[in-house]
ZATORTOR-61777 format. One record per residue: residue number from 1; residue in one letter; x, y, z of N, C-alpha, C in turn. Coordinates in steps of 0.02 Angstrom, whole numbers. Atoms other than C-alpha are relative to their C-alpha. Last residue first. Layout:
BEGIN
SITE    nr   rest     n.px     n.py     n.pz    ca.px    ca.py    ca.pz     c.px     c.py     c.pz
SITE   NUM      a        X        Y        Z        X        Y        Z        X        Y        Z
...
***
This chain:
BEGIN
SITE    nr   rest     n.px     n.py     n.pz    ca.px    ca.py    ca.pz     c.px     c.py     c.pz
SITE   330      x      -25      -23      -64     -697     -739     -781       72      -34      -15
SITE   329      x       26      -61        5     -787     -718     -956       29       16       82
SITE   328      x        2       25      -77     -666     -837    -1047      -52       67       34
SITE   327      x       44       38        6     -657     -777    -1229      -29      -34       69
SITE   326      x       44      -27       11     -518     -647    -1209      -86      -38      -26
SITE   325      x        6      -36      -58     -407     -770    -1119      -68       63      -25
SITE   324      x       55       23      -54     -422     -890    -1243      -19       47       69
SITE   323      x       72       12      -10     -384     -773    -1371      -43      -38       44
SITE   322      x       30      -71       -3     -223     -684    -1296      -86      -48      -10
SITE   321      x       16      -30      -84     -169     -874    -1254      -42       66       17
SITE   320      x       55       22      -44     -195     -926    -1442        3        2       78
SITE   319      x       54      -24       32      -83     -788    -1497      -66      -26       35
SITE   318      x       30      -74       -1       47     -806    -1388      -60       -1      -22
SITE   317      x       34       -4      -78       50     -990    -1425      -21       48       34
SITE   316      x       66       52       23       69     -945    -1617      -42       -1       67
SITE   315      x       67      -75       18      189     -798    -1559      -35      -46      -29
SITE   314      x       25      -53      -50      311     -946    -1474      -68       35        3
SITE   313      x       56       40       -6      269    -1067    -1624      -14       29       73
SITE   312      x       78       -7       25      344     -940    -1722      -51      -31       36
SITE   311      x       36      -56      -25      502     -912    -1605      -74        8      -49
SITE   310      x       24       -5      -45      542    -1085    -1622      -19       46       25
SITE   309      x       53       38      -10      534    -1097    -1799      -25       14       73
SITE   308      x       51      -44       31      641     -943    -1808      -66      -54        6
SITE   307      x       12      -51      -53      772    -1041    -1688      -67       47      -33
SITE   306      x       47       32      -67      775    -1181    -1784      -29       32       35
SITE   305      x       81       53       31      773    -1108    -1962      -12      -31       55
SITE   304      x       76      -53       -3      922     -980    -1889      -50       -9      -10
SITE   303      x       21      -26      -63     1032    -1131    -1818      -46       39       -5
SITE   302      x       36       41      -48     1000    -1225    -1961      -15       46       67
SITE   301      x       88       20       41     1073    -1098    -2076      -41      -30       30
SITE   300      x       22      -58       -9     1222    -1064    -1951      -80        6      -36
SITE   299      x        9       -7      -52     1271    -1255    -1974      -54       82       17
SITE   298      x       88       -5      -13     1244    -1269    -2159        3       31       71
SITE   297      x       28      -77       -4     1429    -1245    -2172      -53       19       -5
SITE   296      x        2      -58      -72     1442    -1419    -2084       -5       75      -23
SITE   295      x      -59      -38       27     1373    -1507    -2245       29       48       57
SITE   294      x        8      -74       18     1197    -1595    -2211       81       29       35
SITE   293      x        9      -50      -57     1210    -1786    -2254      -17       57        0
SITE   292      x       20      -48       14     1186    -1959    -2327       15       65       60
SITE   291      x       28       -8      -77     1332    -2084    -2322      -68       73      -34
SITE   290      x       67      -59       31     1385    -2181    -2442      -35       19       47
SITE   289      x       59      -14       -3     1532    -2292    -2367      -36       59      -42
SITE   288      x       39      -65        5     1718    -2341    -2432      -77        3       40
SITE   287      x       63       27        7     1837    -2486    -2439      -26       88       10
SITE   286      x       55      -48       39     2000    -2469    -2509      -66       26        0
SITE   285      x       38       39       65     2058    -2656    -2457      -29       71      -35
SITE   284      x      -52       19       40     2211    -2578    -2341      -58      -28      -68
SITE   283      x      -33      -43       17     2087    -2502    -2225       27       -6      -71
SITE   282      x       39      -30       12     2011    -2657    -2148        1       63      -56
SITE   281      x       34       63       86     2168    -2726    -2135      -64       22      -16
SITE   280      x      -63        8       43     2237    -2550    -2037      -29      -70      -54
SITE   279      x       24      -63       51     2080    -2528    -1938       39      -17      -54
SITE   278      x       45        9       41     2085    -2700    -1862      -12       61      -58
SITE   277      x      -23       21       61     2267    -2686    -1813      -64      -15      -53
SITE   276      x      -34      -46       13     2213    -2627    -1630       38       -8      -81
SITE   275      x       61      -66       13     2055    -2696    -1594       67       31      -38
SITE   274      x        5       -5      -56     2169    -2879    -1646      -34       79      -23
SITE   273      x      -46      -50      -18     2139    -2959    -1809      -29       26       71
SITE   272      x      -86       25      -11     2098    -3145    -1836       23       72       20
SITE   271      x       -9       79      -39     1900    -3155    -1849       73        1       15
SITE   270      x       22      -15      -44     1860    -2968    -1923       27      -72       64
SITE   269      x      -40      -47      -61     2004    -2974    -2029      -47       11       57
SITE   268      x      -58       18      -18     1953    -3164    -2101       28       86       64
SITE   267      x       20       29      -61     1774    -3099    -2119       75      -22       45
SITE   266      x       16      -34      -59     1820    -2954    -2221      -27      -28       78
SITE   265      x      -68      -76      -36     1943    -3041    -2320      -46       36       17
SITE   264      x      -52       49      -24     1823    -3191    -2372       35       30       44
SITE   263      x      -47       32        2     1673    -3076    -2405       49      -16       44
SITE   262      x        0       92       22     1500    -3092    -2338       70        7      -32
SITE   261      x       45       27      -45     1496    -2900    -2278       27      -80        7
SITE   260      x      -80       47       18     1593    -2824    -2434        3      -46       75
SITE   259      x      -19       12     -103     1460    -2742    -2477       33      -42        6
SITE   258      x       23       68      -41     1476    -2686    -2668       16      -25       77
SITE   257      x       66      -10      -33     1507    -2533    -2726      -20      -58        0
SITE   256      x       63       19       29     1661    -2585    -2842      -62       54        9
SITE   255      x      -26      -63       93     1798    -2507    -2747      -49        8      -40
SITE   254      x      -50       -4       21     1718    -2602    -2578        9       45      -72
SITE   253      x        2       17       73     1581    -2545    -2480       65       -9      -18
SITE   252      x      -70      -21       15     1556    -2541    -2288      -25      -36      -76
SITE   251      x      -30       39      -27     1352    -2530    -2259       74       13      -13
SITE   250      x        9       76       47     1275    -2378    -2295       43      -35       26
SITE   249      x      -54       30       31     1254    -2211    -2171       -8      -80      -48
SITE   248      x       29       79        2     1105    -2104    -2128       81      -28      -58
SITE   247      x       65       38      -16     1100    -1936    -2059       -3      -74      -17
SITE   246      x       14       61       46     1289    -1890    -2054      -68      -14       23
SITE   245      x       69       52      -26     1283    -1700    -2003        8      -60      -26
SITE   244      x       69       20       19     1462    -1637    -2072      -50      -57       62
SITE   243      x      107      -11      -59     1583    -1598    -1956      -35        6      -40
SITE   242      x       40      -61       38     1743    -1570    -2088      -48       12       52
SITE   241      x      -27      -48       16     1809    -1755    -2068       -6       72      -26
SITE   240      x      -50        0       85     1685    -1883    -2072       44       73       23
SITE   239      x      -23      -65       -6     1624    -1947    -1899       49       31      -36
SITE   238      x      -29      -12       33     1535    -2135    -1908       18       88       11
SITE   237      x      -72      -31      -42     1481    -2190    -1755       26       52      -31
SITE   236      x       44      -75      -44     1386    -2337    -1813       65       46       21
SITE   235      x      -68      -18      -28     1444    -2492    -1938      -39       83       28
SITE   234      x       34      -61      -33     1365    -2617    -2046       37       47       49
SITE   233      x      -25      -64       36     1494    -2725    -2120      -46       58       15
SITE   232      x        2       -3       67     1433    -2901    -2090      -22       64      -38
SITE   231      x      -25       64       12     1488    -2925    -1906      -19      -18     -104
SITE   230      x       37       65       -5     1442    -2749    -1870       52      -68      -26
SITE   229      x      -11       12       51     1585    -2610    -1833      -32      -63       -6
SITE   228      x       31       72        9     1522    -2496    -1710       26      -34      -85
SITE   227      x       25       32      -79     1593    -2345    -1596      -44      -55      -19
SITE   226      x       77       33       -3     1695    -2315    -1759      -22      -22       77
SITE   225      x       46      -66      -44     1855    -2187    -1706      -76      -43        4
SITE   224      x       12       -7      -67     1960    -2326    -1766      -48       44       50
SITE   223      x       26       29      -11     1885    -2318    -1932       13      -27       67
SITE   222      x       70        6        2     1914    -2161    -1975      -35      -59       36
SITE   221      x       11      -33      -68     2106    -2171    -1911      -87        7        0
SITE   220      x      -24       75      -88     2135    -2339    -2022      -43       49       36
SITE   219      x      -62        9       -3     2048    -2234    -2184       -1      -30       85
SITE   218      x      -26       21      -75     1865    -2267    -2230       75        1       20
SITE   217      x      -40       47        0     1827    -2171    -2404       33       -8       65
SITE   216      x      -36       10      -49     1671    -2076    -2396       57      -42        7
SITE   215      x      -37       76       -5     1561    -2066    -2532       25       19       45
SITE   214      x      -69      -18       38     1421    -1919    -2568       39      -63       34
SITE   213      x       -7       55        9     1219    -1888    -2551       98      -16      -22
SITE   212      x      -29       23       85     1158    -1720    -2515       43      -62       24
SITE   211      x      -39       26        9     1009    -1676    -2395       69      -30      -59
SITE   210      x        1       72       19      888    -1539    -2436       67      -49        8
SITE   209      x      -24       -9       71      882    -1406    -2318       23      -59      -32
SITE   208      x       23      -67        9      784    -1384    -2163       -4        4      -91
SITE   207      x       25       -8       51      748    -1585    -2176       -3       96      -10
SITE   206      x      -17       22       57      853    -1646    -2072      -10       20      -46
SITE   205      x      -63      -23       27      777    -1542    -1934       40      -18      -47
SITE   204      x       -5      -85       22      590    -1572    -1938       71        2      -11
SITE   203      x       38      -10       61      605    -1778    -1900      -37       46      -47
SITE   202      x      -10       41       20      748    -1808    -1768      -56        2      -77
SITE   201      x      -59       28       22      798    -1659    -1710       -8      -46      -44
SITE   200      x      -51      -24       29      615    -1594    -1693       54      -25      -43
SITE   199      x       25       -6       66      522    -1740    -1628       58       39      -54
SITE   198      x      -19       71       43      625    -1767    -1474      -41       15      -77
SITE   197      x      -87        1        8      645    -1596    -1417       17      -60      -24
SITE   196      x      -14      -44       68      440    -1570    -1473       69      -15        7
SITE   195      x       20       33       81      398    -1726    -1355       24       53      -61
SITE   194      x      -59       43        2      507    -1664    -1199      -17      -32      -89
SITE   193      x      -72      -25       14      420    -1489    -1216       56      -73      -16
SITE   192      x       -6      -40       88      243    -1565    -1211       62       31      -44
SITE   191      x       40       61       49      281    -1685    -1064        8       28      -82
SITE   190      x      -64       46       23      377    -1535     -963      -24      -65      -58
SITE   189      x      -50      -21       56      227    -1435    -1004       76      -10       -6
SITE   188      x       24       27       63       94    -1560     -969       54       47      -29
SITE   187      x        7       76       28      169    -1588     -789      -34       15      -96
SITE   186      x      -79       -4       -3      189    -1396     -745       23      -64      -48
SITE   185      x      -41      -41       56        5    -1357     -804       79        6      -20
SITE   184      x      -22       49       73      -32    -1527     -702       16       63      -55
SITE   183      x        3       85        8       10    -1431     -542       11      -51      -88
SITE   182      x      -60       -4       38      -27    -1255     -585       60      -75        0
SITE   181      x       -9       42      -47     -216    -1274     -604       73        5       -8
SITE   180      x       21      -16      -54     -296    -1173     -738       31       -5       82
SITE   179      x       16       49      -81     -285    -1307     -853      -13       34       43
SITE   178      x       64       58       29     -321    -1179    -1020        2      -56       86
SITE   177      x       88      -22       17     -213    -1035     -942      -54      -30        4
SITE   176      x       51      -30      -54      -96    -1142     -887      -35       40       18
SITE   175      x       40       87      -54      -65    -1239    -1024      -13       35       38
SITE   174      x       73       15       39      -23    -1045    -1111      -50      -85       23
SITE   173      x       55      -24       -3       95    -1015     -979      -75       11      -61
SITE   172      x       58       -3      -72      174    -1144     -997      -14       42       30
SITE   171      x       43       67        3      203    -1158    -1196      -44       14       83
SITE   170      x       88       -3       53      236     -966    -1187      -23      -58       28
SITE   169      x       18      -36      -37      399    -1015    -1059      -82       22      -40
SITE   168      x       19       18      -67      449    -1154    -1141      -34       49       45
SITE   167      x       57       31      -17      441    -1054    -1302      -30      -24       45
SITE   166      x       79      -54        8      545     -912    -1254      -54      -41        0
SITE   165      x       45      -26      -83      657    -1043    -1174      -44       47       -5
SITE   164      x       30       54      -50      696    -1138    -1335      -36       21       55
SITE   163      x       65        2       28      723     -994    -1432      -28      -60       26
SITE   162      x        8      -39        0      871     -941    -1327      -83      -25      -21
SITE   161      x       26      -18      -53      944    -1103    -1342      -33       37       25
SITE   160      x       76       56      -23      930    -1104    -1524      -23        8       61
SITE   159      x       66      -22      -20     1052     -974    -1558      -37      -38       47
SITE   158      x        1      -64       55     1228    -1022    -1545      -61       12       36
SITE   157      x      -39      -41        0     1252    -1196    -1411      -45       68      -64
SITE   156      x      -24      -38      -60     1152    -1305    -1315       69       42       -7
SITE   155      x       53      -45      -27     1050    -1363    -1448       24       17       42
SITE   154      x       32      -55       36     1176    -1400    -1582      -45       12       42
SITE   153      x      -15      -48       14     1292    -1483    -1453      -40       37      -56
SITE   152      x        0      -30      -68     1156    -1601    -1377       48       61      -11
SITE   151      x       56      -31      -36     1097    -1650    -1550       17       40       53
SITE   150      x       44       41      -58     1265    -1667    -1640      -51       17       52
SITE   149      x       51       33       18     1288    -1556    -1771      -27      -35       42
SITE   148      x       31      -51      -35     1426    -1451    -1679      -86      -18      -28
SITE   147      x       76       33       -2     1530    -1617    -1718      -41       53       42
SITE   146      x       21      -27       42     1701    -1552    -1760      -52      -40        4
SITE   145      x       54       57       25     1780    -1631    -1621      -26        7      -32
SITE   144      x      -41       58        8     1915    -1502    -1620      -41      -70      -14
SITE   143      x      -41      -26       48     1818    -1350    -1649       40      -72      -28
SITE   142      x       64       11       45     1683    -1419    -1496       46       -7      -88
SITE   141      x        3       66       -7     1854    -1419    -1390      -51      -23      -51
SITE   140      x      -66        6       30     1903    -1238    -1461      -15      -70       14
SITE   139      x       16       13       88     1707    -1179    -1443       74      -38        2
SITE   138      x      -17       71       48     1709    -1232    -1257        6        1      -67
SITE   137      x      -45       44      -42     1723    -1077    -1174       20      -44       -2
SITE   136      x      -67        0      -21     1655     -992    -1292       52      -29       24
SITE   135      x      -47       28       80     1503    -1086    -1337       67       42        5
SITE   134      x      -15       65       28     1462    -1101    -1172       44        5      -60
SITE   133      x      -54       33      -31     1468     -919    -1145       12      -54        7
SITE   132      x      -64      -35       10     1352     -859    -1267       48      -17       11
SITE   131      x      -19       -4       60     1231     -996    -1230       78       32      -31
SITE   130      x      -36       51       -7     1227     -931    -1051       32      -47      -39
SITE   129      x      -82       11      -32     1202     -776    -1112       15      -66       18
SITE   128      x      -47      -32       64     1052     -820    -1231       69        0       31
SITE   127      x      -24       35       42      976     -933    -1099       59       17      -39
SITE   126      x      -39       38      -29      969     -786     -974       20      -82      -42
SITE   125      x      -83      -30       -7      905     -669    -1097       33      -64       50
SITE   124      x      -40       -7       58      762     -784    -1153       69       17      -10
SITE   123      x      -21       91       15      709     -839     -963       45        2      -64
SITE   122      x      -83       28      -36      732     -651     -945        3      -56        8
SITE   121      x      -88      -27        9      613     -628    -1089       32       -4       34
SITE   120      x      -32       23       64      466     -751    -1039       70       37      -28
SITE   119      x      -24       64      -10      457     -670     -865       32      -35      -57
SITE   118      x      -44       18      -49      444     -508     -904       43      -54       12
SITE   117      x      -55       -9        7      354     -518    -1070       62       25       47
SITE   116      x      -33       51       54      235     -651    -1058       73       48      -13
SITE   115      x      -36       22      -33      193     -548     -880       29      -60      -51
SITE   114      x      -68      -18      -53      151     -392     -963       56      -57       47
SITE   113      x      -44      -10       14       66     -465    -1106       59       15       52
SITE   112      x      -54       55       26      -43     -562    -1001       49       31      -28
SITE   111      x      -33       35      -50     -100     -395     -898       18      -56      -20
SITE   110      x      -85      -36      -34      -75     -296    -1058       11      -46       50
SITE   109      x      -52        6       55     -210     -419    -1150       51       35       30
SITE   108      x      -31       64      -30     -337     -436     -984       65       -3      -52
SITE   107      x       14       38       46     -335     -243     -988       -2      -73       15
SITE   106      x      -50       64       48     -278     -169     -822      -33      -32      -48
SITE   105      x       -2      -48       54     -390       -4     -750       19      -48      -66
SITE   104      x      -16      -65        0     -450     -121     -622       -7       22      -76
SITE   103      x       45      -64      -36     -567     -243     -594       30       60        3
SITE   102      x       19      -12       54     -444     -372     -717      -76       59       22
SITE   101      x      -48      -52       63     -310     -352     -582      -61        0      -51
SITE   100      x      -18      -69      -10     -435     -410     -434        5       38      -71
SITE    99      x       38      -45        3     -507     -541     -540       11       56       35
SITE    98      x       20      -22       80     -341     -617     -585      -55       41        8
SITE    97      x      -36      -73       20     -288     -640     -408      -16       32      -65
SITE    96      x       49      -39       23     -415     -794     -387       17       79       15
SITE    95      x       10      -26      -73     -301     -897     -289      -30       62      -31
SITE    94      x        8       26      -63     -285    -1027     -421      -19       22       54
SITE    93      x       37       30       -2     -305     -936     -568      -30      -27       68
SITE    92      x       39      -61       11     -152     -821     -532      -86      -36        3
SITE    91      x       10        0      -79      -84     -990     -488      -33       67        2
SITE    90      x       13       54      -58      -89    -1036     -666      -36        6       85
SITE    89      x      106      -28       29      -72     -894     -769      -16      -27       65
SITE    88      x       15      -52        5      127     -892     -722      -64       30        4
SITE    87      x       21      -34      -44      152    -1057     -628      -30       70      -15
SITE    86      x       55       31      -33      169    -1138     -786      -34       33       31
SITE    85      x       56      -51       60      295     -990     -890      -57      -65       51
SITE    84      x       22      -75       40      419     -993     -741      -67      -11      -42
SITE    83      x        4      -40      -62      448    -1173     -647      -27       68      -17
SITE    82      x       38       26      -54      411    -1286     -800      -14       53       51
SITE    81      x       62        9        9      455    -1192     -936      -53      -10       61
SITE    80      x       30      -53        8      607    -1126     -864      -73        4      -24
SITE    79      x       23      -27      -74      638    -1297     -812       -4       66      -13
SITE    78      x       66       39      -35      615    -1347     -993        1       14       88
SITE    77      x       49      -24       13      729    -1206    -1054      -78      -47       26
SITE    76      x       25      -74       -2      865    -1250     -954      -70       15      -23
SITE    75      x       62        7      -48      878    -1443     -988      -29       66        6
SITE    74      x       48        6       50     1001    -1415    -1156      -90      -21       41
SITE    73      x       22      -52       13     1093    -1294    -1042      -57      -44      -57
SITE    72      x       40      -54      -39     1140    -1432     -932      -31       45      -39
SITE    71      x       59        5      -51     1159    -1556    -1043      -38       45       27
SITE    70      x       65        1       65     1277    -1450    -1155      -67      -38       12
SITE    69      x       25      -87        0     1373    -1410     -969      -51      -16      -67
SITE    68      x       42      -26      -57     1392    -1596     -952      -35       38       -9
SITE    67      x       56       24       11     1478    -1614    -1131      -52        3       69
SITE    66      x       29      -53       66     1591    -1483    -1116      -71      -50      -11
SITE    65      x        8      -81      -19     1651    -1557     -941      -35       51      -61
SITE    64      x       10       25      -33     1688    -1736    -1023      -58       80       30
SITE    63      x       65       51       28     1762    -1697    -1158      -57       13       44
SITE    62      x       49      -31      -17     1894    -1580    -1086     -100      -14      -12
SITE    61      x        2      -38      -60     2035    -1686    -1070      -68       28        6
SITE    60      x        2       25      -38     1982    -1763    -1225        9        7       65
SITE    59      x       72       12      -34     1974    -1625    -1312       -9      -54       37
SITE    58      x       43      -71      -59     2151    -1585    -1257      -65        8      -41
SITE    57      x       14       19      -69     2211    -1781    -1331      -30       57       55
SITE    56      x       44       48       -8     2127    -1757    -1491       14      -11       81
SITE    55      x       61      -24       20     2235    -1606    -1526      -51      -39       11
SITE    54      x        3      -44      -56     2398    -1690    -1482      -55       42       26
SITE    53      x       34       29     -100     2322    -1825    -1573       43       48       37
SITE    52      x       58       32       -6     2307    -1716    -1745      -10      -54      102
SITE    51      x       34       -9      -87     2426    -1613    -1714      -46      -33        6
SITE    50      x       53        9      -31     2541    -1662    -1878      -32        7       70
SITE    49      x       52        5       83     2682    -1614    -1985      -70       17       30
SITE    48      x       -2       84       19     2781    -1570    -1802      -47       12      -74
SITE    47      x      -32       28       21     2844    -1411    -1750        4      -56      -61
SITE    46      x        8      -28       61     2694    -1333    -1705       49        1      -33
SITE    45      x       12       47       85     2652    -1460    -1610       21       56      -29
SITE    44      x      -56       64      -28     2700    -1388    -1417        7      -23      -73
SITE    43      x      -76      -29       13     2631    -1211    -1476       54      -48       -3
SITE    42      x      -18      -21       78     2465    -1287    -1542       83       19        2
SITE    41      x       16       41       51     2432    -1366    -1371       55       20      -67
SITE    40      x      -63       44      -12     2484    -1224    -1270       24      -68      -40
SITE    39      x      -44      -42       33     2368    -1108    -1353       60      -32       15
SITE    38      x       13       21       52     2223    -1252    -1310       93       36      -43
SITE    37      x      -13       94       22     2260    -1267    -1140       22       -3      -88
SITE    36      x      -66       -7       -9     2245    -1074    -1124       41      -59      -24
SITE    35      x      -34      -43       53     2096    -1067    -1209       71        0       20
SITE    34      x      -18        8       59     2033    -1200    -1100       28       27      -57
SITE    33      x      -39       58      -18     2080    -1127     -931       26      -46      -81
SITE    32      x      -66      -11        4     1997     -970     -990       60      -61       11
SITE    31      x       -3      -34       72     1842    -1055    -1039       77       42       -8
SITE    30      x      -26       51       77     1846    -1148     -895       14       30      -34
SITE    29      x      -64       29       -3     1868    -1004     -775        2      -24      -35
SITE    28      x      -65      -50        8     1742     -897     -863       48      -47        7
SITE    27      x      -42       11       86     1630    -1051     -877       41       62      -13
SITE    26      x      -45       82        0     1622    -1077     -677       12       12     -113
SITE    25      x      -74      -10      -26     1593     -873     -657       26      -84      -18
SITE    24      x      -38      -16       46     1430     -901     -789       90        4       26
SITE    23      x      -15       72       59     1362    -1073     -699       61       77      -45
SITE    22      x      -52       45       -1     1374     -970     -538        1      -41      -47
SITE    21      x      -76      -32       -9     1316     -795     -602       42      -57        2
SITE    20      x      -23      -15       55     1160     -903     -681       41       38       26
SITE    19      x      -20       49       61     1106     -986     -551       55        6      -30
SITE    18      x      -52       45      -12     1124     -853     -448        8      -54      -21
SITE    17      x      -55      -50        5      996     -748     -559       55      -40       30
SITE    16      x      -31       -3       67      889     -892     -566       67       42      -13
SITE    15      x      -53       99        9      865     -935     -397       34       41      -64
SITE    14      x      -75       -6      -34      841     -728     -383       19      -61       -4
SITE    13      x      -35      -50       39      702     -714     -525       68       -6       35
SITE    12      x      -26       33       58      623     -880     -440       52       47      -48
SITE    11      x      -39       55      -37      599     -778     -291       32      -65      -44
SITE    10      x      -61      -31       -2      548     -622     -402       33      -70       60
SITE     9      x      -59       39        8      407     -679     -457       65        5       17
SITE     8      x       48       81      -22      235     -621     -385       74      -30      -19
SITE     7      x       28       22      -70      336     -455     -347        6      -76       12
SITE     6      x      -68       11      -30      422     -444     -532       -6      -37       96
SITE     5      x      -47       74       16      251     -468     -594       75      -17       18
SITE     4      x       37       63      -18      165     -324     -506       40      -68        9
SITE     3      x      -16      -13      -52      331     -197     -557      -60      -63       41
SITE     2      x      -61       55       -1      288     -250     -740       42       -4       72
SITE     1      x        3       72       12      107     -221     -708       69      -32        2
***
């Protein structure tokens, strides 16, 4: 069987495989390029009090390029869904290969197992490494932006990835069991995969572990970094020092705790100061936010509560694929 399934697949086994040499030879070089960058960095500052923007300016260099690649790998598992676990039952269906194999000696449970675990695991291994080597190659830029919380870098780096493409790959081949057809089995399991990557992050993950509640005091360089400062003190963007998750921020507060929105001296610096002197009056009044969050040494905790979720709902789909298939009488 596992010599069968290599057959029916093995033309997608070789995209993949060169895929994946040329995404891993392009993050060797980076990854060496950046490590080198980085050692040069530290050696030029290590004079000075501070590296902070020498250090800001080589992620920036590499911004750009680290964030791509966390795209890319955060698509992976849905075209592994799509192209791999769909087609798997699917077209077997389609061209009525299944009743050969189930006229032989072949179980219908080994002949799914055999090809959930061909296919589905080197979609897994090939995530995992590529994973691997992302986060290498870029951990020193990720290090520097200290935002490994952020959606597209927490799923396209440590574990998760990995457990992303086991499921994608279950999910479609378990749709295409039940559809039959490999067509819309492709279509319902990019659909079904895009809705769990949005659900997830945004209303399962917050909540692995209970949020904690704490102040924040806005200094100039905090508040230059804002990518929003409302017109009565609201304010987006925010990126505390440490890489904590910020889930939900408060308006700007003064000493008190009071919004400081409608006052005199926050309208005057928003109305008279330039982008570049706004942080600094802004600054100078003490002001603060309340922010809720999860603590960047959670990080590793999350990663194993995402990734364990996603390998349960793997062997869930497993499960109900073994039974629909043993309930079916052709």
């Amino acid at each position: 069987m596992i010599w069968l399934t290599w057959r029916q697949f093995r033309t997608q086994a070789l995209i993949g495989l060169g895929a994946l040499l040329l995404l891993a030879g392009y993050l060797v070089v980076l990854g060496l390029d950046v490590h080198h960058a980085q050692q040069d960095t530290l050696a030029h500052c290590s004079a000075r009090a501070d590296c902070t923007g020498p250090l800001a300016a080589f992620a920036d260099r590499y911004g750009l390029r680290t964030d791509l690649l966390g795209y890319l790998l955060l698509v992976a598992p849905a075209v592994f869904g799509v192209f791999c676990g769909a087609p798997l039952v699917a077209r077997e269906f389609e061209a009525g290969t299944h009743r050969l194999v189930w006229n032989q000696s072949i179980t219908r449970r080994r002949w799914l197992a055999a090809k959930l675990g061909v296919v589905g695991g080197s979609c897994t291994l090939a995530a995992a490494l590529a994973a691997l080597l992302l986060g290498w190659a870029t951990g020193p830029v990720t290090a520097v932006r200290g935002a490994r919380f952020e959606p597209v870098a927490f799923a396209s780096h440590g574990l998760v990835p990995a457990a992303y493409a086991a499921f994608a790959s279950v999910l479609g081949a378990t749709l295409g069991l039940y559809l039959r057809r490999t067509v819309p089995a492709m279509a319902a399991t990019l659909a079904v995969f895009a809705v769990v990557q949005l659900v997830v992050p945004a209303v399962v993950r917050p909540h692995y572990r209970a949020p904690e509640r704490t102040a924040v005091q806005l200094t100039a360089p905090i508040v230059a970094n804002l990518s929003k400062i409302g017109t009565y003190g609201d304010i987006g963007g925010l990126r505390v020092p440490g890489g904590p998750w910020v889930i939900d921020t408060s308006a700007i507060l003064d000493e008190s705790g009071a919004p400081v929105g409608h006052s005199d001296w926050f309208q005057d610096c928003m109305d008279h100061s330039s982008l570049t002197d706004l942080p600094g009056c802004l600054a100078d009044h003490r002001i603060h936010v309340e922010i809720t969050q999860q603590p960047a040494d959670r990080y590793w905790t999350f990663q194993f509560v995402e990734s364990a979720l996603f390998a349960l709902l793997a062997a869930a789909l497993a499960a109900l694929a073994v039974r629909r298939l043993r309930t079916r009488a052709d």
